[in-house]
DSSP file (Angstrom, degrees, kcal/mol; ACC not computed):
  #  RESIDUE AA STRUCTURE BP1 BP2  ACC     N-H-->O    O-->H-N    N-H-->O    O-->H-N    TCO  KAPPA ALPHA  PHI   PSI    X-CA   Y-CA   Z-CA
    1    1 A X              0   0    0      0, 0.0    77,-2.1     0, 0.0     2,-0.1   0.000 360.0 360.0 360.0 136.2   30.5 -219.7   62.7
    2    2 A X  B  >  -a   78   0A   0     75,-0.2     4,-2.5     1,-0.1    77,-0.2  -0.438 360.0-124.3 -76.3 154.8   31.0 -221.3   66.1
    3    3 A X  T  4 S+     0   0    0     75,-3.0     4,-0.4     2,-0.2     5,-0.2   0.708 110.5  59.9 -83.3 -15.8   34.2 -223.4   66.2
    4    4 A X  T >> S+     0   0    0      2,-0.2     3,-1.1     1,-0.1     4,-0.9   0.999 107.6  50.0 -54.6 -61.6   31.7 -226.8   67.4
    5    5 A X  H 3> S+     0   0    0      1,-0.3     4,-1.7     2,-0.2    -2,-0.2   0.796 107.3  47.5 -88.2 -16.3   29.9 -226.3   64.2
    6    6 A X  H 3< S+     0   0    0     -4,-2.5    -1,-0.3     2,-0.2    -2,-0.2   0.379 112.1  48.3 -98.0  28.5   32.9 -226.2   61.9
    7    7 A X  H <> S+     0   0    0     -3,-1.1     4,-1.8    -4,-0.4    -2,-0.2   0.351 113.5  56.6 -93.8 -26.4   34.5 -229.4   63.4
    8    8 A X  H  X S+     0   0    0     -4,-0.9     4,-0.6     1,-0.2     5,-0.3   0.940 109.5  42.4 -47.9 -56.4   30.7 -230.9   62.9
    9    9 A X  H  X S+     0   0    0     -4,-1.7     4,-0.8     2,-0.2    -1,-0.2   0.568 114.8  45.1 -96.6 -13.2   30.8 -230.2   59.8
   10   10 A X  H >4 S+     0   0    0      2,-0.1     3,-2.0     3,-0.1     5,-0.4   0.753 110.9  63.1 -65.9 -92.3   35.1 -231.6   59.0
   11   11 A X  H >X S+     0   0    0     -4,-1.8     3,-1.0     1,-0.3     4,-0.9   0.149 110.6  34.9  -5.1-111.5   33.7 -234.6   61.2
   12   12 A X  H 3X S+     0   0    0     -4,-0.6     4,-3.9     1,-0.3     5,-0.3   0.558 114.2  58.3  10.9 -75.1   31.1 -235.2   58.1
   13   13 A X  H <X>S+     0   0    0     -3,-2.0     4,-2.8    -4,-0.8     5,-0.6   0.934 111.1  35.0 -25.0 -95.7   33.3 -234.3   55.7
   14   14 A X  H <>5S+     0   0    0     -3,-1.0     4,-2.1     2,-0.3     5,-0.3   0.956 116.5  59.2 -42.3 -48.0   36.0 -236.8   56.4
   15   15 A X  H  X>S+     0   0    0     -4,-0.9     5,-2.4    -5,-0.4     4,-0.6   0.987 113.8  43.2 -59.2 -40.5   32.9 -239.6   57.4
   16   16 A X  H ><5S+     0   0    0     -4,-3.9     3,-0.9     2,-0.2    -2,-0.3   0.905 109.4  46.2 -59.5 -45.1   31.7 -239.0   53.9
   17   17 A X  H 3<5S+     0   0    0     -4,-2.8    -1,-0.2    -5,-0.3    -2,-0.2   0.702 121.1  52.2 -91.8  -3.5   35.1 -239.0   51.8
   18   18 A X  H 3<<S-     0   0    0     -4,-2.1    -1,-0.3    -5,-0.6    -2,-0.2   0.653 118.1-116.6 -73.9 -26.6   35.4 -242.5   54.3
   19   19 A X  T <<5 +     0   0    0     -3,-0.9     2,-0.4    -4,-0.6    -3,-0.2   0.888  57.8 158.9  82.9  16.0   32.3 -243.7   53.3
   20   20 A X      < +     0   0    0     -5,-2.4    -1,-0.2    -6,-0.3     3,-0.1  -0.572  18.2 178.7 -59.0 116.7   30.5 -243.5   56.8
   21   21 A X        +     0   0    0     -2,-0.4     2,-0.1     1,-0.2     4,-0.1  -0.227  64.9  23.0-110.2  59.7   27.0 -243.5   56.4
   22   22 A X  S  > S-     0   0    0      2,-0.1     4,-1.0     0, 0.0    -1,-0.2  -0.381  77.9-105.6 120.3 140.7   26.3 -243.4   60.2
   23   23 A X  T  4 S+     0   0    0      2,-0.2     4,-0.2    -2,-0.1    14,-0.1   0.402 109.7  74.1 -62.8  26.2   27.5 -242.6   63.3
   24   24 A X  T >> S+     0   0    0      2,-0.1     3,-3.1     3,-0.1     4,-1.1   0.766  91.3  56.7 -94.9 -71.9   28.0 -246.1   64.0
   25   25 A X  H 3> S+     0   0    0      1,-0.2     4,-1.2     2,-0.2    -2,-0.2   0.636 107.4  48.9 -26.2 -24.6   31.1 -246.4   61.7
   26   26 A X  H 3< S+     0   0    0     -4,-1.0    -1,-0.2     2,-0.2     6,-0.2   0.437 106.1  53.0 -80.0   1.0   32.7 -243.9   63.4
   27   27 A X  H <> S+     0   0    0     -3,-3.1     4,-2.3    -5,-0.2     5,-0.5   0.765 110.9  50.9 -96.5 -53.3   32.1 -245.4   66.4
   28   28 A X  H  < S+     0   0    0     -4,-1.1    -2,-0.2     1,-0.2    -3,-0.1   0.906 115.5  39.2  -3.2 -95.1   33.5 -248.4   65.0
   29   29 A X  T  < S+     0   0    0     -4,-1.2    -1,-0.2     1,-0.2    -2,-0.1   0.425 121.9  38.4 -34.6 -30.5   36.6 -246.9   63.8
   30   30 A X  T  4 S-     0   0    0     -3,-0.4    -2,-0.2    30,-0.1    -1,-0.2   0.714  91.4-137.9-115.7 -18.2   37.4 -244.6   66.4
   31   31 A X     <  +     0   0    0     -4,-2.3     2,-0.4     1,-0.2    -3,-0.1   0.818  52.9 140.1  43.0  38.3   36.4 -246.8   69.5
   32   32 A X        -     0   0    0     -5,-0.5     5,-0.3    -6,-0.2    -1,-0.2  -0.952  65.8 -88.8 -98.8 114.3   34.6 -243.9   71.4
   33   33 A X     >  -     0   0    0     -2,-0.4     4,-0.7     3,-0.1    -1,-0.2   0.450  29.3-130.4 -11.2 152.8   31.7 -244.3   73.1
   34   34 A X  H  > S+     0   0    0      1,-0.2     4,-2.9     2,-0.2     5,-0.3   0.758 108.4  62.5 -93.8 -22.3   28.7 -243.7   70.8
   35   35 A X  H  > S+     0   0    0      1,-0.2     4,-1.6     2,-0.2    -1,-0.2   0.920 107.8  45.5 -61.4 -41.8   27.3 -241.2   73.6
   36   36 A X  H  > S+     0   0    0      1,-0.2     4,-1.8     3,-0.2    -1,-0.2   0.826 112.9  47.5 -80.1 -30.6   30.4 -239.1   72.9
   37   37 A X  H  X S+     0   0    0     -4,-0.7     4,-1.5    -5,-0.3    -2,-0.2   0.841 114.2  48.5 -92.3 -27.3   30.2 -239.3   69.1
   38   38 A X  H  X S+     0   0    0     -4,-2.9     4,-0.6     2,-0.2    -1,-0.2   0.735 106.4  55.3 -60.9 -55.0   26.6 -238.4   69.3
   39   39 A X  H >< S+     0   0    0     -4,-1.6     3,-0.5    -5,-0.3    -2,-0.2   0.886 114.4  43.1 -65.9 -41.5   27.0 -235.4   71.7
   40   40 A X  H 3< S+     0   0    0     -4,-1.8    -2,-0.2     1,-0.2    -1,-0.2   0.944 107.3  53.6 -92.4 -20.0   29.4 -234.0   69.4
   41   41 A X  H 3< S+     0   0    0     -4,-1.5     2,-0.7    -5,-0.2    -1,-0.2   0.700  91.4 100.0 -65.6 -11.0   27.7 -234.6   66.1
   42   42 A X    X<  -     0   0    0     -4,-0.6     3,-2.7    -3,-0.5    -1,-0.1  -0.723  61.5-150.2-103.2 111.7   24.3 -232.8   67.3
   43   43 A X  T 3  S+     0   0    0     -2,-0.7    -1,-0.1     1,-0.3   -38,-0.1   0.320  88.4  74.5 -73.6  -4.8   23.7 -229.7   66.5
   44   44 A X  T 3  S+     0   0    0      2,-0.0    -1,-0.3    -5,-0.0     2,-0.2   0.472  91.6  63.5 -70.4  -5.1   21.9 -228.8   69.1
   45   45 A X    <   -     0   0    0     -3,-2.7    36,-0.0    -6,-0.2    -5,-0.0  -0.645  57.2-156.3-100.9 164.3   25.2 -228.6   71.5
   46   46 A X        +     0   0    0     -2,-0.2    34,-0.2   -42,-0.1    36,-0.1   0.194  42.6 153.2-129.0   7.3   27.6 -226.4   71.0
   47   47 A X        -     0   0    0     34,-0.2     2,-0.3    -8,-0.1    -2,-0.1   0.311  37.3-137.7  -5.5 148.3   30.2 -228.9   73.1
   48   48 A X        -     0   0    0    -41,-0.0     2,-0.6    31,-0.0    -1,-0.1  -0.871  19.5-127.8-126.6 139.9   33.9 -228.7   72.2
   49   49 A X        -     0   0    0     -2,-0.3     5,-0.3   -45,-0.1   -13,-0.0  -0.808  23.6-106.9-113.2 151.2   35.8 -232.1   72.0
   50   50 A X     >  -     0   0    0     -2,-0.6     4,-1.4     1,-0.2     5,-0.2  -0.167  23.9-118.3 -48.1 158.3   38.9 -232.8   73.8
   51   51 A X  H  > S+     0   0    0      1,-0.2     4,-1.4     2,-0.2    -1,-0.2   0.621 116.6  50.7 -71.0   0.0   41.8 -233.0   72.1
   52   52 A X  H  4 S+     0   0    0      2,-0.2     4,-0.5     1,-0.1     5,-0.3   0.857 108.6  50.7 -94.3 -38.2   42.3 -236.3   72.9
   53   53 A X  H  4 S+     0   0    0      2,-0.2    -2,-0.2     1,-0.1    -3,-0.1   0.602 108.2  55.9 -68.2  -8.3   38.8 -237.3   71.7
   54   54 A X  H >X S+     0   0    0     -4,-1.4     4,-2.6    -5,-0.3     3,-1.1   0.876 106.6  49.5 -68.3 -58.5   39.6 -235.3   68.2
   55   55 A X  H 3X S+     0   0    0     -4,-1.4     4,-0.6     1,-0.3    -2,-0.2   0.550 110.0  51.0 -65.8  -1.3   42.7 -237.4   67.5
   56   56 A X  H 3> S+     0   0    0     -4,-0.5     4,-1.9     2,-0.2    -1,-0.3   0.445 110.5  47.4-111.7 -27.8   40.6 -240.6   68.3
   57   57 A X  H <> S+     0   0    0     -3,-1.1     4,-1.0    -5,-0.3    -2,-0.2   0.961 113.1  54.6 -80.9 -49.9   37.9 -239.4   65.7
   58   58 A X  H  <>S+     0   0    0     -4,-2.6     5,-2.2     1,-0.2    -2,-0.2   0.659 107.6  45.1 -67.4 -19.4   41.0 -238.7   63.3
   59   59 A X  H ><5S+     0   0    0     -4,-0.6     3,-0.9    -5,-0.3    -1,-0.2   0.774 113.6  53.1 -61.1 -40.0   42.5 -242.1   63.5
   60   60 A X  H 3<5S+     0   0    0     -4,-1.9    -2,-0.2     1,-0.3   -31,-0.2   0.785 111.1  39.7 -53.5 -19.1   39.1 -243.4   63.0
   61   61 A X  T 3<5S-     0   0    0     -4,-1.0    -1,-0.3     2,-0.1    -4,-0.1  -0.404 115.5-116.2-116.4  59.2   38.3 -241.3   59.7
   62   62 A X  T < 5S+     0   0    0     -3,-0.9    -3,-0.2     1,-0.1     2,-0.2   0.542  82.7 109.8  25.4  71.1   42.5 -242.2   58.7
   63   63 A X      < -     0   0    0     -5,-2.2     2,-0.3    -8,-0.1    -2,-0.1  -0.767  58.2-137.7-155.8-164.7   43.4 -238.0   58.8
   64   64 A X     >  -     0   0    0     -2,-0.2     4,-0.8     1,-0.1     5,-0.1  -0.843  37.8 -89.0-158.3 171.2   45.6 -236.0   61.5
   65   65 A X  H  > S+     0   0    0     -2,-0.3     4,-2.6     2,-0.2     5,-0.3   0.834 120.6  62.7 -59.4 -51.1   45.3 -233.2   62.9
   66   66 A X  H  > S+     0   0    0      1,-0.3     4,-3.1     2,-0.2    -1,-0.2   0.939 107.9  39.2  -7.6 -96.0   47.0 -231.4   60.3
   67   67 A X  H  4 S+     0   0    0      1,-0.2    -1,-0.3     2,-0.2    -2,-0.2   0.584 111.5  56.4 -74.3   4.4   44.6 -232.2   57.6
   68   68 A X  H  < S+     0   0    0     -4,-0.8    -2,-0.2    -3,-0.3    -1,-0.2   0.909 110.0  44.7 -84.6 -33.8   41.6 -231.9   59.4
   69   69 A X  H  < S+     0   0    0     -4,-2.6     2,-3.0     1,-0.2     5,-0.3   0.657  89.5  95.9 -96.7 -35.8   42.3 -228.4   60.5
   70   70 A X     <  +     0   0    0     -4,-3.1     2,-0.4    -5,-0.3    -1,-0.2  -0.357  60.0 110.2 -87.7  98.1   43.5 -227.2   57.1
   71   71 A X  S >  S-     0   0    0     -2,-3.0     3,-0.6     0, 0.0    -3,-0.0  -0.982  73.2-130.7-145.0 138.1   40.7 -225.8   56.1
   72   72 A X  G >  S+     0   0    0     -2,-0.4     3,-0.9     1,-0.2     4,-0.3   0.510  97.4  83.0 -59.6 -10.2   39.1 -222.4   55.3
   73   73 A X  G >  S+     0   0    0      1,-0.3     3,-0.7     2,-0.1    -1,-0.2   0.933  95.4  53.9 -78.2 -44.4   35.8 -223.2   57.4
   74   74 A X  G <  S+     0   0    0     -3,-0.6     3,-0.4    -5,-0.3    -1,-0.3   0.113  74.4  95.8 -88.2  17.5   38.4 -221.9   60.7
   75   75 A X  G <  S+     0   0    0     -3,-0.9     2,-1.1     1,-0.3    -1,-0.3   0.965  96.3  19.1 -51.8 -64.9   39.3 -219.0   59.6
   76   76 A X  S <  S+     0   0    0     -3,-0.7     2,-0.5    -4,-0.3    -1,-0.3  -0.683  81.7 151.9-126.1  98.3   36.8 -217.2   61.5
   77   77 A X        -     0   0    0     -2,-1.1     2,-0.3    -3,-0.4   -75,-0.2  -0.924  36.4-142.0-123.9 137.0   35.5 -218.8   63.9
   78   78 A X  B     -a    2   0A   0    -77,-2.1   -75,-3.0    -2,-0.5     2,-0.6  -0.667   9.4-146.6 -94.3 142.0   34.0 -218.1   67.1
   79   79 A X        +     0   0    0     -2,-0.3     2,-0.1   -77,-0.2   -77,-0.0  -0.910  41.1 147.6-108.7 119.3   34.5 -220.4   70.6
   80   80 A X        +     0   0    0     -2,-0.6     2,-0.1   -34,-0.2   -76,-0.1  -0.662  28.1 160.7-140.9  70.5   30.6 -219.8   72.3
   81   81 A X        -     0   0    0     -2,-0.1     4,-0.5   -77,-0.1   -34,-0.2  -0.339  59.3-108.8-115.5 177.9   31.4 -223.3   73.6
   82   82 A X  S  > S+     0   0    0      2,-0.2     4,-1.3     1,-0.2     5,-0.4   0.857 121.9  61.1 -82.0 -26.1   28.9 -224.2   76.8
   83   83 A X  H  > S+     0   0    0      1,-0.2     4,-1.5     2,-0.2     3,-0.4   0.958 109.9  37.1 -61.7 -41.5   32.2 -223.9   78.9
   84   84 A X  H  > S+     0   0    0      1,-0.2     4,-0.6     2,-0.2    -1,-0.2   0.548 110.0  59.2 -80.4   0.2   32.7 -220.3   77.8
   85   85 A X  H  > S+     0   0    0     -4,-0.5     4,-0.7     2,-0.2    -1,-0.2   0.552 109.7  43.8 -92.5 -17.9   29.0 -219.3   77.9
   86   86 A X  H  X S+     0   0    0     -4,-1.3     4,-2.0    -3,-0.4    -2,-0.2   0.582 109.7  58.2-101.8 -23.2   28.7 -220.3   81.8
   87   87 A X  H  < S+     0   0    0     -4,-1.5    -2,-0.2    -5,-0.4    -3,-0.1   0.944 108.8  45.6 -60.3 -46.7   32.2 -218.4   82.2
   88   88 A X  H  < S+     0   0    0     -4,-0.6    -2,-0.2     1,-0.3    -3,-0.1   0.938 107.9  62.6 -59.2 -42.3   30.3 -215.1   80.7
   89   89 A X  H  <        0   0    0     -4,-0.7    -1,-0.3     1,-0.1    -2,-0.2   0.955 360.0 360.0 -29.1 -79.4   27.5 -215.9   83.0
   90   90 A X     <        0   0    0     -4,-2.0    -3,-0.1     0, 0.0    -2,-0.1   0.344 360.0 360.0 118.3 360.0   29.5 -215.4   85.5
């Protein structure tokens, strides 16, 4: 599993055990641009977020780095992020 889609798929998590039904509540909450929340929630990127724009999604969905992270979904996960796919390119 690429490491984008199993932080897509925390994000979710956590908007659900919040009670999100859209990315506009998390937009809300996290007071990131909705263009950023959007870009990462679509599964059609494989975008990475900064870490400063994870901790802003995790004060919005009231978690930490901590618990977001501890999870089995990142055990094996692969980084095919678009930054390291134009590095391989060359």
């Amino acid at each position: 599993m690429l490491l984008s889609e199993a932080i897509r798929i925390r994000i979710n998590y956590f908007m659900n055990k919040k009670g999100f039904s859209s990315c506009w509540d998390l937009y809300k909450s996290s007071g990131l641009p909705r263009s950023t929340i959007n870009a990462l929630l679509s599964s059609e990127r494989n975008a990475l977020p900064r870490l400063s724009t994870l901790l802003h999604i995790c004060e919005g969905l009231d978690t930490n780095f901590v618990e977001f992270f501890n999870d089995s979904i990142f055990l094996d996960v692969e980084d095919f992020s678009e930054d390291n796919l134009r590095k391989l390119k060359g």
